[in-house]
Structures are given as structure tokens and as C-alpha cells.
C-alpha positions in Angstrom: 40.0 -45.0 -83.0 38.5 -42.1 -80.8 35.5 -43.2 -79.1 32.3 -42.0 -80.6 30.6 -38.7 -79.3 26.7 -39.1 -78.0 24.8 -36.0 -77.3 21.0 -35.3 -77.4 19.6 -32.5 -79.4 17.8 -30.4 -76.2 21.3 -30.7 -74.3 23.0 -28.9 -77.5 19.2 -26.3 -77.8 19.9 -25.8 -73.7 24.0 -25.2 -74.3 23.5 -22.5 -77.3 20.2 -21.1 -75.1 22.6 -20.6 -72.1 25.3 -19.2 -74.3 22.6 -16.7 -75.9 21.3 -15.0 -72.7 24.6 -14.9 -71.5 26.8 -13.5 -74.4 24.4 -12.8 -77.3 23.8 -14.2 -80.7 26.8 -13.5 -82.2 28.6 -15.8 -79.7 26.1 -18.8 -80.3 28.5 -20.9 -82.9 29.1 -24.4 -83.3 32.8 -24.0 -82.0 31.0 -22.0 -78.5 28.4 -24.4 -78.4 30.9 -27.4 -78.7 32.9 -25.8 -76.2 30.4 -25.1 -73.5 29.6 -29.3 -73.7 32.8 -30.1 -73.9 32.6 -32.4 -76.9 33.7 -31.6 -80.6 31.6 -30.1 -83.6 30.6 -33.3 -85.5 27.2 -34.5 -82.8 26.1 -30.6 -83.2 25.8 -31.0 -87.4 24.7 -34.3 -86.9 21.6 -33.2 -85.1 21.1 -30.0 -87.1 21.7 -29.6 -90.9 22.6 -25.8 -90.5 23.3 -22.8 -88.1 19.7 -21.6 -89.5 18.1 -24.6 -87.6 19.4 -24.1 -84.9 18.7 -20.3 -84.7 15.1 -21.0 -85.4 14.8 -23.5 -82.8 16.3 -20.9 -80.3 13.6 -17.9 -81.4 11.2 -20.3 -80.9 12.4 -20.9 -77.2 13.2 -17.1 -76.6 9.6 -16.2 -77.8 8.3 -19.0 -75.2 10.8 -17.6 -72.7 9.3 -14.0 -73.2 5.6 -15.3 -72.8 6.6 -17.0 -69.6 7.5 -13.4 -68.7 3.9 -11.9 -69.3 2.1 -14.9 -67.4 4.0 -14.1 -64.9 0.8 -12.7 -61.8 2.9 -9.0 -61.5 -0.7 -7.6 -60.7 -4.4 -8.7 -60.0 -4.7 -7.4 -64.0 -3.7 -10.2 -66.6 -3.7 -7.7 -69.2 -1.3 -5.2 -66.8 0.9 -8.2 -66.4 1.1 -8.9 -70.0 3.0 -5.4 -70.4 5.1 -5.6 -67.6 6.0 -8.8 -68.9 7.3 -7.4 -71.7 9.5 -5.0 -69.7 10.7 -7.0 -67.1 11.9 -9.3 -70.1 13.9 -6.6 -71.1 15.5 -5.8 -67.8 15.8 -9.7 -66.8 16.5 -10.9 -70.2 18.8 -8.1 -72.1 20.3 -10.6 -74.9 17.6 -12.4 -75.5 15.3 -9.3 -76.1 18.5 -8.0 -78.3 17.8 -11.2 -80.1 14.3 -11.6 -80.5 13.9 -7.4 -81.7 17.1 -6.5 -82.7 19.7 -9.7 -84.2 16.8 -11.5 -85.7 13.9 -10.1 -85.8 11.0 -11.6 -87.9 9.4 -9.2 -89.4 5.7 -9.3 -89.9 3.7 -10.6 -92.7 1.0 -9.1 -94.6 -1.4 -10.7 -93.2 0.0 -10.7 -89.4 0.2 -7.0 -90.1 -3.4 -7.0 -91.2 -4.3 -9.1 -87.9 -2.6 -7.0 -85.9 -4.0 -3.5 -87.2 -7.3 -4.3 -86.8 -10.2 -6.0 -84.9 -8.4 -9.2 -85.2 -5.9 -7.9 -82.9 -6.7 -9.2 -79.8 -7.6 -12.7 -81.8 -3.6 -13.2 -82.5 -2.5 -11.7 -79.3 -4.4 -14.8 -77.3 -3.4 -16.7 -79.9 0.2 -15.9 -79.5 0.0 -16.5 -75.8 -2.0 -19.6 -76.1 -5.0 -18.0 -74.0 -7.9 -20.6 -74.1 -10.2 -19.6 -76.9 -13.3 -21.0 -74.5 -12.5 -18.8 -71.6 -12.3 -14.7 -71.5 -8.9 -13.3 -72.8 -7.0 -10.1 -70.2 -8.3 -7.9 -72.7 -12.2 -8.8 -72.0 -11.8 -9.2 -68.3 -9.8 -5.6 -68.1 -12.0 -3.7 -70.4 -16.0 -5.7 -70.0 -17.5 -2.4 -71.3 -16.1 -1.6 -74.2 -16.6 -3.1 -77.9 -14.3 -5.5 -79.6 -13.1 -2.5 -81.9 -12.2 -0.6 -79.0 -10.6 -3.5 -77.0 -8.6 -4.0 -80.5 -7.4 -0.2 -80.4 -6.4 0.1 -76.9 -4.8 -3.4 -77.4 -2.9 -1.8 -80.2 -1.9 1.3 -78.9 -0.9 -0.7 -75.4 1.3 -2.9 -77.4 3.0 0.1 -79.5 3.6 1.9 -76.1 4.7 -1.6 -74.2 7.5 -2.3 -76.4 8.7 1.4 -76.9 9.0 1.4 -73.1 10.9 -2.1 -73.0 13.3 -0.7 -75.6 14.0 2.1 -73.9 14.3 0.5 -71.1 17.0 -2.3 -72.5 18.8 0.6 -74.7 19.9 2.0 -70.6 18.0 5.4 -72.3 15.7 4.9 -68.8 17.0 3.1 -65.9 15.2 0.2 -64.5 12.0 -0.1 -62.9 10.4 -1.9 -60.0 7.0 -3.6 -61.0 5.1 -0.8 -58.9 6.8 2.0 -61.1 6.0 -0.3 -64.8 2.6 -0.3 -63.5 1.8 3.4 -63.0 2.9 4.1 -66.6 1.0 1.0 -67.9 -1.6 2.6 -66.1 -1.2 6.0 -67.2 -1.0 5.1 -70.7 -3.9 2.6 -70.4 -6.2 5.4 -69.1 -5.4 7.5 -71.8 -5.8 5.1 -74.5 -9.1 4.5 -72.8 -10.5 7.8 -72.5 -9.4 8.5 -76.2 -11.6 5.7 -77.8 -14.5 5.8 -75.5 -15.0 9.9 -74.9 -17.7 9.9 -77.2 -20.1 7.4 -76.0 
């Protein structure tokens, strides 16, 4: 009788993880997965029902992956380094930004698109980053003169521009970019967004 197969469910999250940034999502199956650990099928369906698990639990972990990204101190800014984040993710991180915008993406609900589209943007932004709700968010230390419906609408139009520029970026449509050249577009755009919604106070 062949001996019984033991293997924990993070070694089998951190086998199909590897295999994701490495080859993509469409090369994250059981039979890969089993491979890469060098066991057989049965302990990966044993520890998740389906594929769909799994692929949750890996969006999840590419999501956390991405944030790491943003907290990442680029800049003296936290709210600069949440965008350059984003696009260093997509330089770094190619096929797991394929997978988190592109392979899977979740789209938004009503409601997060209601969040997101209005004063309660920067709410589910700190939310999404787990900024402390007791302390000030990079949006209130980067912009302490301007209203919470102006924070939300440069927050907005930031975002919009952020991941435009990471797509391009990953597409190979621009070429990469050192922080110091993210920055001075971030900047750009941030100063234009700025000027926009505060010119007539």
C-alpha cells in the first residue's frame, strides 16, 4: 500500500502563488501545483473542495502582495508612494497584476462603486490598505488644506490616472520607469488634479 501523502494547506497556497507570478494563472492547476511539490493530486483536493477555492485564496494573497507594494517608503509622501506602488507592482509583479486586473478581475459592486465615486472614497481606500482609522490617512497628511470632497476627487482622479499608467506600463506600451521618473508624473498629475478642484477658492 503506497504510503500516505501529508501536506499543509499554506505549502500548497505558497506552491500555486510561486507558480502564478512565475507562469500566470492559466498554469496554476492541480496537476502544476502537484508537480511543483512533488506529491500527487489527492492532499491538494483534500485541502480545497475546488479550483475556485483555491483561486480565491490566491487573489486574496495577490491583493496583500500588491498593498505591500504601496507601503513600500518610495518617497517622504505616503500618498506618492501609494501610486508608485501600484506601478512598480506592475513592473515587479507582471503576472500577478495580469491576474489581479486582467484573468480575474472582481468587478465592483454597487455599492463599492458608490464608495468609490464619492466622498466615501478615501474611507474605502484606508480601508483597503488597513490604514488605522485613529491616525491621519496619506490623503490628509498630503493634502491638510483641502476639504474631504476635494481629498475624495483628487483621490479619485489619482487612482483613475495610477492604474492607467500601471497598465500601460505592464502592456510594454511605455517602458519601465525608475521611482524618480513614476514620481514626476505622479506629481504632474497630482498638481493638476489639485489646481482643478481648488482654483476657485
Amino acid at each position: 500500500m503506497p504510503r500516505k501523502q501529508s501536506i499543509s494547506k499554506e505549502a500548497i497556497i505558497e506552491a500555486a502563488f510561486n507558480i502564478l507570478r512565475t507562469r500566470g494563472f492559466d498554469e496554476c492547476s492541480v496537476r502544476n501545483i502537484s508537480a511543483e511539490l512533488g506529491i500527487s493530486t489527492m492532499p491538494i483536493y483534500s485541502q480545497f473542495e475546488n479550483m475556485e477555492a483555491l483561486e480565491q485564496v490566491l487573489f486574496e494573497k495577490t491583493k496583500m502582495t500588491h498593498v505591500e507594494f504601496q507601503k513600500r517608503p518610495y518617497t517622504d509622501n505616503g500618498l506618492m508612494n501609494m501610486s508608485i506602488g501600484s506601478i512598480v507592482f506592475a513592473q515587479d509583479e507582471p503576472m500577478l497584476f495580469r491576474f489581479l486586473h486582467f484573468d480575474r478581475p472582481r468587478k465592483l459592486t454597487k455599492d463599492q462603486k458608490e464608495k468609490l465615486f464619492s466622498d466615501e472614497f478615501v474611507d474605502t481606500i484606508n480601508e483597503e490598505m488597513e490604514f488605522s482609522p485613529d491616525a491621519d490617512s496619506p490623503f490628509d497628511q498630503s493634502l491638510p488644506d483641502s476639504s474631504a470632497q476635494e481629498i475624495a476627487q483628487i483621490g479619485q482622479k489619482g487612482w483613475i490616472f495610477t492604474h492607467g499608467l500601471a497598465t500601460m506600463v505592464y502592456s510594454g506600451m511605455l517602458p519601465k520607469m525608475s521611482v524618480d521618473e513614476i514620481a514626476k508624473l505622479m506629481t504632474e498629475a497630482g498638481t493638476a488634479f489639485y489646481l482643478f478642484h481648488t482654483k476657485e477658492k
